[in-house]
C-alpha positions as CSV (number, residue, x, y, z in Angstrom):
1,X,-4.2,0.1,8.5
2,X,-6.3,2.9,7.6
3,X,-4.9,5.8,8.2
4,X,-7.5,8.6,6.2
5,X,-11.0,8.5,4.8
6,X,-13.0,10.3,1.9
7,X,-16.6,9.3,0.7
8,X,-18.2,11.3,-2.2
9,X,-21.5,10.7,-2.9
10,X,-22.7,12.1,-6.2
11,X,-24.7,11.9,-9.2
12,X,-23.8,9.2,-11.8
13,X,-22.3,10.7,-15.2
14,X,-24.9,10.7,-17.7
15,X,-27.7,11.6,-15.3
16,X,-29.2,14.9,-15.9
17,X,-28.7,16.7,-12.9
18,X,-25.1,17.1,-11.3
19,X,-24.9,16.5,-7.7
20,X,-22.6,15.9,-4.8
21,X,-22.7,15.7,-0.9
22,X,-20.4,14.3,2.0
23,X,-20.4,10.6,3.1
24,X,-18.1,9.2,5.5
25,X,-14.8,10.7,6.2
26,X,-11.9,10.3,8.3
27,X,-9.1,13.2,7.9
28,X,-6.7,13.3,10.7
29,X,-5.0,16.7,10.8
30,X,-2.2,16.1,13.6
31,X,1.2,15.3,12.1
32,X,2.1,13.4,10.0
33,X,-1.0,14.8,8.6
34,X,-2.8,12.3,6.6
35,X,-5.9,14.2,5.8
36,X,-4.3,16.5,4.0
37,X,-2.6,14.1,2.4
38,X,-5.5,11.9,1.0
39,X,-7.1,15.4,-0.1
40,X,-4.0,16.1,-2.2
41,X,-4.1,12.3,-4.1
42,X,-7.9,12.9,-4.4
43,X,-7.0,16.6,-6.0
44,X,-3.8,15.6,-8.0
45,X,-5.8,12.8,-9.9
46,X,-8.9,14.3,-10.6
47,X,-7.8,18.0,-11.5
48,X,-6.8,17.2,-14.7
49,X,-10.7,16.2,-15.4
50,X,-11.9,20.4,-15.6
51,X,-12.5,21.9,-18.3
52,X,-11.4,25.6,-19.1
53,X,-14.2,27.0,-17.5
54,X,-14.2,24.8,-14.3
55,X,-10.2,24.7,-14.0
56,X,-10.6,28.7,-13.7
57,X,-13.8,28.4,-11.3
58,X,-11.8,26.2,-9.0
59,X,-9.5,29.0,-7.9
60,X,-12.2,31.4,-6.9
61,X,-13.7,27.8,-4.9
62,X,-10.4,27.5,-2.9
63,X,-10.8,31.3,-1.7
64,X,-14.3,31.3,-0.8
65,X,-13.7,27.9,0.8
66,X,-11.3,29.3,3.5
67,X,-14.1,30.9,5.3
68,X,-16.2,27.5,5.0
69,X,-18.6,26.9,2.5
70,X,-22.3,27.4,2.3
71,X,-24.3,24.5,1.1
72,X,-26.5,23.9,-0.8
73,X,-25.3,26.1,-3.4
74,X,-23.8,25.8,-7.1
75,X,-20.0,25.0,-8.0
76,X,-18.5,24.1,-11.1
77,X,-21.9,23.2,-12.8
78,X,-22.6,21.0,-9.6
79,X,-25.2,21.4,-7.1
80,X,-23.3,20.9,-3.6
81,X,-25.8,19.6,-1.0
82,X,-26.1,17.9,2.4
83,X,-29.2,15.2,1.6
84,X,-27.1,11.9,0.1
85,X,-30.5,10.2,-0.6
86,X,-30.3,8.8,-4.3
87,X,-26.6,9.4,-4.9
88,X,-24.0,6.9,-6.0
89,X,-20.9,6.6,-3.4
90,X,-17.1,6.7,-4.3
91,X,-14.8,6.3,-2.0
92,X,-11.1,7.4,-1.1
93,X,-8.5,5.6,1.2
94,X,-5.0,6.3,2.7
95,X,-3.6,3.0,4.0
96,X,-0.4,1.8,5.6
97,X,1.3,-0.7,4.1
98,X,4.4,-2.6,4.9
99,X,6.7,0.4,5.6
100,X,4.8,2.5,2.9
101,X,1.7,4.5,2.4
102,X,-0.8,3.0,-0.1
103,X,-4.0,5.4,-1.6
104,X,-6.8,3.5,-2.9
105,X,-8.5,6.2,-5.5
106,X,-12.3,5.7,-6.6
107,X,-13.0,7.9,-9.7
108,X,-16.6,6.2,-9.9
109,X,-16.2,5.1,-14.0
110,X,-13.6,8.5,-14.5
111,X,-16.1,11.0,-13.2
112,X,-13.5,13.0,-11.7
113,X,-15.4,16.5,-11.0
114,X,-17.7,15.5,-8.5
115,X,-14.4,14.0,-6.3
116,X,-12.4,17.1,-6.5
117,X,-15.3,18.8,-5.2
118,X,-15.6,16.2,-2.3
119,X,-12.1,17.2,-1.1
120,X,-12.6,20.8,-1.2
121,X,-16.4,20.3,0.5
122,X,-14.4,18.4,3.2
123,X,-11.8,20.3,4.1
124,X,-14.3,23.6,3.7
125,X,-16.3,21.8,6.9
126,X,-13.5,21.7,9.1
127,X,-12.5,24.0,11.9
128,X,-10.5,27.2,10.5
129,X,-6.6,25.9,11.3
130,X,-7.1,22.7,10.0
131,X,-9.5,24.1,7.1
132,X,-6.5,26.1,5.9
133,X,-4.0,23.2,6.4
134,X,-6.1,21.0,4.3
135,X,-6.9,23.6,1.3
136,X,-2.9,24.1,1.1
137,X,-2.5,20.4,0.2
138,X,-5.3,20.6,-2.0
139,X,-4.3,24.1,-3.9
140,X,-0.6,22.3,-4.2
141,X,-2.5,19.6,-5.7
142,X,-3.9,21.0,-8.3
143,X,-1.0,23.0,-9.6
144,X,0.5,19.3,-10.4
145,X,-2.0,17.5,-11.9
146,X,-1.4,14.3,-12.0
147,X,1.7,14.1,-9.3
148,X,1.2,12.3,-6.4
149,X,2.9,13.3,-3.0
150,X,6.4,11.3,-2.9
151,X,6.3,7.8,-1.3
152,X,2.3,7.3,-1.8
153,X,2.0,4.3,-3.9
154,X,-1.6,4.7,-6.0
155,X,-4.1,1.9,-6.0
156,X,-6.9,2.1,-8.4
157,X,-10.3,0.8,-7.0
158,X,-12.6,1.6,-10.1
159,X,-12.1,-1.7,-12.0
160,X,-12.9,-3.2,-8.6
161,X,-16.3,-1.8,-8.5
162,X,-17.4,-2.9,-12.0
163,X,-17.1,-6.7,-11.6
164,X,-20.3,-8.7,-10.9
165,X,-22.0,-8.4,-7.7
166,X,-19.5,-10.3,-4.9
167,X,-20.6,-11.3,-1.6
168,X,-17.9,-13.2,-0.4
169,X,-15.4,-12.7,2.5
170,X,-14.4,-9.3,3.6
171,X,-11.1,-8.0,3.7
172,X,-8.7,-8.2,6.5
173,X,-10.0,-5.5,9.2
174,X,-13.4,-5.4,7.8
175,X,-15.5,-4.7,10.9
176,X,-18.6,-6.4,10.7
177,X,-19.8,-3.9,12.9
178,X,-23.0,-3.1,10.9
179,X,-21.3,0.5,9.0
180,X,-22.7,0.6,5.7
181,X,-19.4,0.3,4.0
182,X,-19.1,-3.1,5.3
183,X,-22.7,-4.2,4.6
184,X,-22.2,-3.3,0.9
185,X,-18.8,-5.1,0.7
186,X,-18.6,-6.3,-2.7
187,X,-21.2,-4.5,-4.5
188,X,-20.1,-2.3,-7.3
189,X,-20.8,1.5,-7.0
190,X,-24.2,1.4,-10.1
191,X,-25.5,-1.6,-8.2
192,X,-25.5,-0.2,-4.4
193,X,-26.8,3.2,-6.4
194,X,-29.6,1.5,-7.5
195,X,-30.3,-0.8,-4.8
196,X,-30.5,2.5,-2.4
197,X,-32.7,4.4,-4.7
198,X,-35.0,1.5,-5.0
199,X,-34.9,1.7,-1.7
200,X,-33.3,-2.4,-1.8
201,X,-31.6,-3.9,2.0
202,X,-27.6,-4.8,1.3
203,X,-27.5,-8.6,-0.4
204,X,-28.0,-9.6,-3.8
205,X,-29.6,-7.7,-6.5
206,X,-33.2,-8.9,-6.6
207,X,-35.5,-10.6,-9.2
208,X,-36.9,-9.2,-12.0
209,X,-40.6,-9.0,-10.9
210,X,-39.6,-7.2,-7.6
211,X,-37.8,-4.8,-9.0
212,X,-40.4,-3.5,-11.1
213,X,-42.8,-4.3,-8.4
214,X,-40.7,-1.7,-6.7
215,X,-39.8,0.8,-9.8
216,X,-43.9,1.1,-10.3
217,X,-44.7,1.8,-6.7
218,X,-42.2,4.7,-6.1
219,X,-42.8,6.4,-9.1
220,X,-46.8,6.5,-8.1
221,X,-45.7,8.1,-4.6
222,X,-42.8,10.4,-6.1
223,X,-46.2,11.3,-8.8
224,X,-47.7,14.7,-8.4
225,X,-51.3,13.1,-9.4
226,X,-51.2,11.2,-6.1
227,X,-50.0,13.6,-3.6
228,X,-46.3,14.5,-4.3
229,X,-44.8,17.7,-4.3
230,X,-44.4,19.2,-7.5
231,X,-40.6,20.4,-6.9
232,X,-38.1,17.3,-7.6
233,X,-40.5,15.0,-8.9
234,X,-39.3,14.3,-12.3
235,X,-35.9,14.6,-10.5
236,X,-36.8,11.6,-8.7
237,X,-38.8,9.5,-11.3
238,X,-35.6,9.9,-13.4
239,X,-33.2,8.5,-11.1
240,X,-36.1,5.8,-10.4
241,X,-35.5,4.8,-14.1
242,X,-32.1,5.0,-14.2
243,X,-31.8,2.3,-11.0
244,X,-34.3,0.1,-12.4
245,X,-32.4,0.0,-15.9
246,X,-28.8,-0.5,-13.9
247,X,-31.0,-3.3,-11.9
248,X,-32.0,-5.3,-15.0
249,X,-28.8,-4.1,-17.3
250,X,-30.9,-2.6,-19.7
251,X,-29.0,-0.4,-22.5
């Protein structure tokens, strides 16, 4: 059963700019309080991932984020923005188990800053009581790097995301229902990354010839020389090149 949500969409590693926005979430507040919870596994794993610099830049984040954050705007050496067009997905899960509470943990190849960031992001969009509820669990969190709450079992989804491309059945409670979570069931994070910013429909990676069909034409319409804006263009050719090498597994 899932119990709590977290998508963070971001920038992959070794791309040169550093980005990170919302996706889907679902963090229930009410007691038991499972929001909170999934923002503290996302926190306690990924903390330990700042440097010096970042680790004390996080604390002056957690106080400016009890009065919401602003966005876009710069944190951590990361731009934090609304607009998810381009960016690669990771995504977060508190389940129920059995008699237990499971949390599936998606560091996106151990890219950890971008997913701390998520948490505090999410719970900095909420209403004030539950805002302050949420940044507690995270705060805790980070002061125990590493420690996940008692009686949460962690599942690692990572190594799931880097086999080749899977279409095959869904998992139990799959919906079906046309979410783009469930559309993209079974495609690693690179490939739906640079399926999306080629601008590719959920399925199988395509041919060769189409995908450079496709690389050539957005890069002449993300161009300057034929009518583009100047701001974000080489932005957006790079990221064109990154999907189109991820696409045809160039090194």
């Amino acid at each position: 059963m899932l119990l709590a949500e977290l998508t963070v969409r971001h920038t992959r590693r070794h791309m040169p700019t550093r980005r990170v926005a919302l996706g889907h979430r679902l963090l229930p507040t009410a007691h038991p309080g499972y929001g909170p919870l999934l923002l503290a596994c996302v926190a306690a794993t990924t903390a330990g991932g700042l440097d010096e610099e970042q680790t004390e830049a996080l604390g002056t984040l957690l106080r400016e984020a009890r009065q919401g954050l602003a966005v876009p705007r710069r944190a951590l050496r990361f731009r934090l923005q609304v607009d998810t067009e381009g960016l690669a997905l990771s995504r977060h899960r508190l389940l129920g188990e059995g008699q237990g509470l499971v949390v599936e943990l998606d560091v996106h190849g151990l890219h950890p800053v971008p997913q701390l960031l998520g948490a505090v992001m999410a719970a900095a969009a909420m209403a004030s009581y539950p805002r302050q509820l949420c940044l507690r669990a995270i705060a805790s969190a980070v002061e125990r790097p590493g420690v996940i709450p008692e009686g949460i079992t962690p599942r690692w989804t990572t190594e799931v995301h880097q086999r080749p491309f899977d279409l095959g059945p869904r998992p139990a409670g799959a919906s079906g229902n046309g979410r783009a979570s469930d559309l993209w069931w079974g495609a690693p994070s690179d490939i739906r990354w640079a399926m999306e910013v080629l601008g590719f429909a959920p399925g199988a990676p395509p041919e060769r010839e189409e995908i450079l069909r496709r690389f050539r034409r957005l890069v002449r319409l993300a161009h300057p020389d034929h009518g583009a804006a100047h701001g974000g263009a080489a932005e957006r050719i790079v990221e064109l090149g990154e999907a189109r090498r991820v696409l045809l597994h160039e090194r």
